[in-house]
PyMOL commands that place a pseudoatom at each C-alpha (Angstrom):
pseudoatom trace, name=CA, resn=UNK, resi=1, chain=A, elem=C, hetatm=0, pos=[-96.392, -22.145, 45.323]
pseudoatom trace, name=CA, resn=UNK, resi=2, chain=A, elem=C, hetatm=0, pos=[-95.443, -24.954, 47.546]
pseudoatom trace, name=CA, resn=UNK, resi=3, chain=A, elem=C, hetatm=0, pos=[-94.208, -23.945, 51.212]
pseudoatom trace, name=CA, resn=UNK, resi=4, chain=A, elem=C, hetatm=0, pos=[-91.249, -25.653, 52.881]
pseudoatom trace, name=CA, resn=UNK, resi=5, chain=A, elem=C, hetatm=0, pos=[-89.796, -25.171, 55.980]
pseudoatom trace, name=CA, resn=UNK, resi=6, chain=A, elem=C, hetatm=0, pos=[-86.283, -24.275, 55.868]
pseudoatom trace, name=CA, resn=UNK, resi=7, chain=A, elem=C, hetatm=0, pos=[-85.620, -23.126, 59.068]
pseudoatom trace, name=CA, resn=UNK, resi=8, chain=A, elem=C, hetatm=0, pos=[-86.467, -23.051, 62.275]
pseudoatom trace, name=CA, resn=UNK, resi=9, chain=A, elem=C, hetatm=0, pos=[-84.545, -21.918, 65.290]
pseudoatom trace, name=CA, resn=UNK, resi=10, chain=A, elem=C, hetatm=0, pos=[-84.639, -23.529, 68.729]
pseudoatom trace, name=CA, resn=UNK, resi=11, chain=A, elem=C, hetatm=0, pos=[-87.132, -20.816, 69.817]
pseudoatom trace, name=CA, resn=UNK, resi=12, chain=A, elem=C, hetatm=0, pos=[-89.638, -21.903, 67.295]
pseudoatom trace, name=CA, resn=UNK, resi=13, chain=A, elem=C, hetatm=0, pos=[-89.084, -25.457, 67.951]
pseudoatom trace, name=CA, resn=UNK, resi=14, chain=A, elem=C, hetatm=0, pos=[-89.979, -24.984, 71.687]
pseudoatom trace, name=CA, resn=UNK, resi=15, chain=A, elem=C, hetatm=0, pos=[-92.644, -22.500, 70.572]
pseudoatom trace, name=CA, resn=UNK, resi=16, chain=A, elem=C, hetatm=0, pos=[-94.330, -25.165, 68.518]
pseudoatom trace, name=CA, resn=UNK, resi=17, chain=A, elem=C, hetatm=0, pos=[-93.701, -28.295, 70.280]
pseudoatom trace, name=CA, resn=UNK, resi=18, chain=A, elem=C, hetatm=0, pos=[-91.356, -29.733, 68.188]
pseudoatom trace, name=CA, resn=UNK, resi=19, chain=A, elem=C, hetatm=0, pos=[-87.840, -31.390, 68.530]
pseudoatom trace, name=CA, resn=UNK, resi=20, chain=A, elem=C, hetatm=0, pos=[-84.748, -29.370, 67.124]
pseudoatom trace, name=CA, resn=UNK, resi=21, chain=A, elem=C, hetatm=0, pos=[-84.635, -29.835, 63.669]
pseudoatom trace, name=CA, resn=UNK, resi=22, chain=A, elem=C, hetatm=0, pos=[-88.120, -31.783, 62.990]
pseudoatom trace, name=CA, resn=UNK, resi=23, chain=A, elem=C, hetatm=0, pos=[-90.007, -29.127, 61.237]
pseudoatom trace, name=CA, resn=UNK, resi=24, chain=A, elem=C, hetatm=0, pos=[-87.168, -28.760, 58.521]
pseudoatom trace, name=CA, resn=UNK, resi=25, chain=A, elem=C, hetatm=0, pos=[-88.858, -29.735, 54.959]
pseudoatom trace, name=CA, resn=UNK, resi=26, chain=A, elem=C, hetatm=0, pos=[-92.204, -30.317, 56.440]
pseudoatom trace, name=CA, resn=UNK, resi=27, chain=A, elem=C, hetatm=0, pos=[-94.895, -28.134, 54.843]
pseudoatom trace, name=CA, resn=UNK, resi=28, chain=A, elem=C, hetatm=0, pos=[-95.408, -24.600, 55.778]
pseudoatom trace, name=CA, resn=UNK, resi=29, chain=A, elem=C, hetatm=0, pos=[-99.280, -25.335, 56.453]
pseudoatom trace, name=CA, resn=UNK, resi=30, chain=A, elem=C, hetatm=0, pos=[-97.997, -27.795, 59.725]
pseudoatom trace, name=CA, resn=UNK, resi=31, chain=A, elem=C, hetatm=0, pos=[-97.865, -24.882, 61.422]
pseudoatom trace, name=CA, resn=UNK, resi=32, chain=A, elem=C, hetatm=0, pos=[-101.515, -22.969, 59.951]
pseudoatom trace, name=CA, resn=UNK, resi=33, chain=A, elem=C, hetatm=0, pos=[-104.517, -24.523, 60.966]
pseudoatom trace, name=CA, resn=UNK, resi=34, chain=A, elem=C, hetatm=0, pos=[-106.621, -23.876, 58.376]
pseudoatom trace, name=CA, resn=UNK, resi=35, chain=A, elem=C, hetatm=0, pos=[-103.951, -25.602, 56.270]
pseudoatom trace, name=CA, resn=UNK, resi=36, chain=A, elem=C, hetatm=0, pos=[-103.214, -23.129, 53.612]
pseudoatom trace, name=CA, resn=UNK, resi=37, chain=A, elem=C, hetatm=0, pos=[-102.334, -19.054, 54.470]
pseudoatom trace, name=CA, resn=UNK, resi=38, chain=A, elem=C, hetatm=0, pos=[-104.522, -16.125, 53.789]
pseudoatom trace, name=CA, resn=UNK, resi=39, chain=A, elem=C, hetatm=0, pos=[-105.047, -14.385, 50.608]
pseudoatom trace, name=CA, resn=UNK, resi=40, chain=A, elem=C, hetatm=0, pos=[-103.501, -11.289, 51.904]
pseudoatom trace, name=CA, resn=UNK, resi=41, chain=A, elem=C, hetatm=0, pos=[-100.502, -13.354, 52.726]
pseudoatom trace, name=CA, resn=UNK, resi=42, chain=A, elem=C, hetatm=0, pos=[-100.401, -14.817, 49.431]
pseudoatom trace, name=CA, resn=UNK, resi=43, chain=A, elem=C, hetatm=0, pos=[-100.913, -11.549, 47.223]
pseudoatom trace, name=CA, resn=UNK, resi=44, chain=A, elem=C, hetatm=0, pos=[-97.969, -10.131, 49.207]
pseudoatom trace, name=CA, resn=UNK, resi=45, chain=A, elem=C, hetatm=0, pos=[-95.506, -13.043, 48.482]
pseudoatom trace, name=CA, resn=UNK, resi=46, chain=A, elem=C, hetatm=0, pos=[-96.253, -12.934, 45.160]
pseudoatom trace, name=CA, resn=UNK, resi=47, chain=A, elem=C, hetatm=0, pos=[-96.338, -9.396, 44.641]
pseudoatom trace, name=CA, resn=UNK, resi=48, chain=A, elem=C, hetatm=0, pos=[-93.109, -8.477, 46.824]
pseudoatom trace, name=CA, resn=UNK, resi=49, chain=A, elem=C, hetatm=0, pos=[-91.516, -11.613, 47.849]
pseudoatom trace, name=CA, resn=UNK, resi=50, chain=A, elem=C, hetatm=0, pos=[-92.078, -11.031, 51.908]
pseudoatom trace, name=CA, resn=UNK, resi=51, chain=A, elem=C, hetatm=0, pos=[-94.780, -10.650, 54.451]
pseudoatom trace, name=CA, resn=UNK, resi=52, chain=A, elem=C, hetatm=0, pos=[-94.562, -10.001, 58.347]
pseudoatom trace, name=CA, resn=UNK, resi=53, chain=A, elem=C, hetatm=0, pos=[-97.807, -9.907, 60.483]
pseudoatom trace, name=CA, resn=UNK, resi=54, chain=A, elem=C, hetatm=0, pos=[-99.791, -12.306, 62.621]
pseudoatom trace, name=CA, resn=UNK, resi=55, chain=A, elem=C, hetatm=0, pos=[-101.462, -15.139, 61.811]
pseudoatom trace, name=CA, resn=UNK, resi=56, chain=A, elem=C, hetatm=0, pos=[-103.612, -18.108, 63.552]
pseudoatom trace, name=CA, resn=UNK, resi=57, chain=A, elem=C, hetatm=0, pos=[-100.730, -21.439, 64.577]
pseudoatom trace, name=CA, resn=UNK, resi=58, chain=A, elem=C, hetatm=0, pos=[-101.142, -24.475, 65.448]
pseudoatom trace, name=CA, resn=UNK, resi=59, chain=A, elem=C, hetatm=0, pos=[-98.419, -26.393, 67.883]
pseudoatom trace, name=CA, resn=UNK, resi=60, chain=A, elem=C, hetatm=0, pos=[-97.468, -30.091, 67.603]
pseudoatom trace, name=CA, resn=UNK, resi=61, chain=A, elem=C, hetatm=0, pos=[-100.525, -30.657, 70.139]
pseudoatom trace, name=CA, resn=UNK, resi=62, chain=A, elem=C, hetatm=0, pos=[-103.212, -29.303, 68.215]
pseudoatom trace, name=CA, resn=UNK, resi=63, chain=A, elem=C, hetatm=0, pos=[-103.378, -26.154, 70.450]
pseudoatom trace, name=CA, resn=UNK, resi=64, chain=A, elem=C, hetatm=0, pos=[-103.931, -22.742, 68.373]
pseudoatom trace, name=CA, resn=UNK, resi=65, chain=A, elem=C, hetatm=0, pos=[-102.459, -19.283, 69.376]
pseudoatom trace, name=CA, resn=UNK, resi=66, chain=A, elem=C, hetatm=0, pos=[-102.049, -16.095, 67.571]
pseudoatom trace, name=CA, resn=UNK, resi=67, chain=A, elem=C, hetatm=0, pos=[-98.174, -15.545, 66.204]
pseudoatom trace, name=CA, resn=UNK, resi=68, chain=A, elem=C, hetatm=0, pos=[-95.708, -12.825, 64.713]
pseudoatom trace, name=CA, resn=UNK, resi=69, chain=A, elem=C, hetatm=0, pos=[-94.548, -14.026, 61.776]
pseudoatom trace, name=CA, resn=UNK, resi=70, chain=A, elem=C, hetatm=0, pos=[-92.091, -12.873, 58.906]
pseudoatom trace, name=CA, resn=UNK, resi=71, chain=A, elem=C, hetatm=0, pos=[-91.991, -15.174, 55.932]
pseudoatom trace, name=CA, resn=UNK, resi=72, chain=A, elem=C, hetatm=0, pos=[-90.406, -15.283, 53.012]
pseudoatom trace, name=CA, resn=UNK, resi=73, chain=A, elem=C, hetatm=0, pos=[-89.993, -16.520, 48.893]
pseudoatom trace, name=CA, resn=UNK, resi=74, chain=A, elem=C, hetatm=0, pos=[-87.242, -18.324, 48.507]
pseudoatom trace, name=CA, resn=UNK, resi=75, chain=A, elem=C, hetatm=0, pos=[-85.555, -18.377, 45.295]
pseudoatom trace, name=CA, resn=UNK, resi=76, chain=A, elem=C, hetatm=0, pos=[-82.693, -20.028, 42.963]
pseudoatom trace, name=CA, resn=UNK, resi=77, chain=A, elem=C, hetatm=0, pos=[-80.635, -18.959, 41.534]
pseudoatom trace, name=CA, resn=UNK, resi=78, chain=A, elem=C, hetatm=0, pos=[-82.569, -18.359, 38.530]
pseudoatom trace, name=CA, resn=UNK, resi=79, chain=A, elem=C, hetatm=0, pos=[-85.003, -16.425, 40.805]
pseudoatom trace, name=CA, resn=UNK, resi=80, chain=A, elem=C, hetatm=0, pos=[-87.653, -19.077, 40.657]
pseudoatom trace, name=CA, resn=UNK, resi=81, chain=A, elem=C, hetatm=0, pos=[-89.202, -19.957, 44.220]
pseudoatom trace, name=CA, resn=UNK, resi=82, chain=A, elem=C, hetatm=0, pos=[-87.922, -22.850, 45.760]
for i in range(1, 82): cmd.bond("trace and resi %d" % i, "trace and resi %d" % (i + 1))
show_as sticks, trace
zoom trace
């Protein structure tokens, strides 16, 4: 399952380092720096569709910090993720 960025409020933006509107469609791994997110994160998309919990970011700079996060399948309107 492919990750895309579909939104991002100013909080986030400023969070991350990143101009208002500039992380929209960019891949969800931009912000993990290990590039790809834990099993435990994947199981529970794929099992329920949602996940909330922290996990390891990475900002515009390169700098890591721990972060809250909720995230979330997207789906069509067939109920495929998007």
């Amino acid at each position: 399952m492919d990750s895309i960025i579909v939104y991002a409020n100013k909080a986030a933006g400023r969070i991350f380092g990143y101009a208002e509107g500039e992380l929209l469609g960019r891949p969800a791994t931009t912000l993990n720096p290990n590039n790809e997110p834990e099993e435990r994160v994947r199981t529970a998309l794929a099992q329920t569709g949602s996940w909330t919990g922290e996990l390891p970011q990475v900002r515009k700079d390169g700098s890591v910090f721990d972060a809250a996060a909720s995230l979330f399948v997207v789906r069509d309107d067939k109920g495929r993720p998007h």
